[in-house]
Steps between C-alpha positions, in 0.01 A plus 500: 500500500617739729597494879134662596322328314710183595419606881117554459462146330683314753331669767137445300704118518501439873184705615285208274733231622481652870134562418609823765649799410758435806765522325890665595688676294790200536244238370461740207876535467607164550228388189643753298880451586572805564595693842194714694684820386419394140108492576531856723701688187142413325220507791518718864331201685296167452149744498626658208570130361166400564352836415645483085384099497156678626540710189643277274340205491167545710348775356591372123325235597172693604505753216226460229595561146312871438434355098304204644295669716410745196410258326289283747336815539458588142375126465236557753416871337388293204320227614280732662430724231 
């Protein structure tokens, strides 16, 4: 796993353990073990942190599968008919 991806799980970590997103960027760090220059080579600030977890994990979870829908709808196509 790499140091990103290292960072946005951690982070992910402590926002459900914090059940906030009030997290610093030396709670991050100190998880991690590495120094807060480490996480800034990677992100600009904790909003970009928040805004790839956002990505990454939130809208994954959200996202229908575009084959099962198709095919629920195909489904209903035929019980009609």
């Amino acid at each position: 796993m790499n140091t990103k991806q290292l960072i946005l799980e951690k982070t992910l970590k402590l926002m459900i353990e914090k059940q906030n997103s009030l997290i610093s960027i030396r709670e991050i760090s100190t998880a991690i073990g590495i120094a807060t220059g480490g996480i800034y080579h990677h992100f600009s600030n904790k909003e970009e942190i928040y805004n790839e977890i956002t990505e990454k994990y939130y809208m994954d979870y959200y996202r229908f599968d575009i084959d099962e829908l198709r095919q629920i709808k195909g489904n209903a196509c035929n019980i009609n008919s």
